[in-house]
C-alpha positions, 0 to 999 in steps of 0.5 A: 531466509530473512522474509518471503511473499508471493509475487504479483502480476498486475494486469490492466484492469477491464473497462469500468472496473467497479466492485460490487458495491461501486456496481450497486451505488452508481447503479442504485443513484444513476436509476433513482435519479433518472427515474426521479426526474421522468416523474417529475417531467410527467407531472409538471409537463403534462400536467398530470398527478401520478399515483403514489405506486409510482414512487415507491420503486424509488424506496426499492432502489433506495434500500439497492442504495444501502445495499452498496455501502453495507457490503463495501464494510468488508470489501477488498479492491479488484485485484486486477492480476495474479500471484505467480512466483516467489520473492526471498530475502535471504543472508546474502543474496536475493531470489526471486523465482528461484533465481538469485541476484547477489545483493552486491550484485545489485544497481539502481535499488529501488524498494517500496513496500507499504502495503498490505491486505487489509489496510483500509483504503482513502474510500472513504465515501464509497467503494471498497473499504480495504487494500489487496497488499500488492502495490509493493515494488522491488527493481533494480538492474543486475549485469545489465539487465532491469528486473521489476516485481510488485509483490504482496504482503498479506499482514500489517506484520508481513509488513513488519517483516519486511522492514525488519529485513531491510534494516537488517541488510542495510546496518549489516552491510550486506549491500554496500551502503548509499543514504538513499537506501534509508528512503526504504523504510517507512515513517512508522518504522523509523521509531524502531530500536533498530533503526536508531541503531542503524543511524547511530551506527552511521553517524559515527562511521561518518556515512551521513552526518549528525543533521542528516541522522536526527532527520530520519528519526522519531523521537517521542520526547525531547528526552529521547532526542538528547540521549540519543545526540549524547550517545551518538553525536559525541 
């Protein structure tokens, strides 16, 4: 087995779908705001000084306030589905619970796998500060039937993995090649050794061209794109 992760069933999520932090924020400033402006209604309307009692519910719902932020630091998003089932990469064929699809058997391949638990999300205001991992999607049709998984990956080295794997599939032909299949692997995996060799491979088998090739890569110096195009461009 080249790589494996659990499959995930997402569900729709419930009517106002708010963790505990976002709870206790929206909550904490929705009170405090109309609480705030009832006082100041009292006073200017009625022309009435209240008591200073009468503001310290403010500083409670304040503290309520730094409460929301302190527990979105190690909070994750609602998981909004279940685990249910298991996807594997193997040699020469994939399973998906239990049942095999022959990679060559395969159309319309679609991967997207670059997410995983513990990532942290664009909150950076408020809300929960990390991802669950299970936005990745594998769908492709296989003898005429659309299968579709989202699936976790529980580690940034699952995720690893996981490219790794792909690479691996994609230069040792185990599915015949199409350059949109090159759109599988992520940006930050692109600097790999593997993956140059991947492209060095096609450039010169003339699946994609020299252009085409040196587009995909990351080179972290000049140096490296000239030996690169001298190994392989040739």
């Amino acid at each position: 087995m080249l790589f494996s992760a659990t499959v995930f069933i997402p569900e729709k999520p419930k009517f106002f779908n708010l963790t505990r932090s976002e709870k206790l924020s929206y909550l904490s400033i929705g009170t405090v705001t109309l609480y705030a402006f009832t006082l100041l209604l009292i006073e200017r309307l009625l022309d009435y000084r209240l008591s200073e009692y009468f503001y310290y519910p403010i500083a409670i719902l304040f503290l309520i306030h730094i409460a929301g932020i302190l527990i979105r630091i190690t909070e994750f998003e609602n998981l909004n589905g279940y685990f249910e089932g298991k996807i594997s990469f193997e040699e020469n064929s994939l399973t998906i619970n239990e049942i095999e699809y022959k990679y060559s058997d395969l159309e319309n391949l679609v991967i997207y796998g670059n997410s995983f638990s513990g990532e942290k999300t664009k909150n950076y205001r408020y809300g929960p500060m990390y991802g669950n991992g299970v936005e990745n999607l594998i769908s492709f049709t296989c003898n005429g039937i659309k299968i579709e998984k989202h699936f976790q990956l529980n580690s940034e080295r699952h995720l690893d993995e996981l490219q790794n794997t792909l690479i691996h599939i994609i230069t040792e032909e185990k599915i015949p090649f199409k350059k949109e299949y090159l759109n599988f692997i992520n940006e930050e995996h692109r600097s790999y050794i593997l993956f140059e060799f991947l492209i060095g491979k096609l450039m010169r088998e003339k699946k994609i061209s020299n252009k085409e090739g040196l587009s995909f890569l990351k080179f972290n110096s000049n140096k490296d794109t000239q030996e690169f195009k001298s190994k392989y461009c040739s």
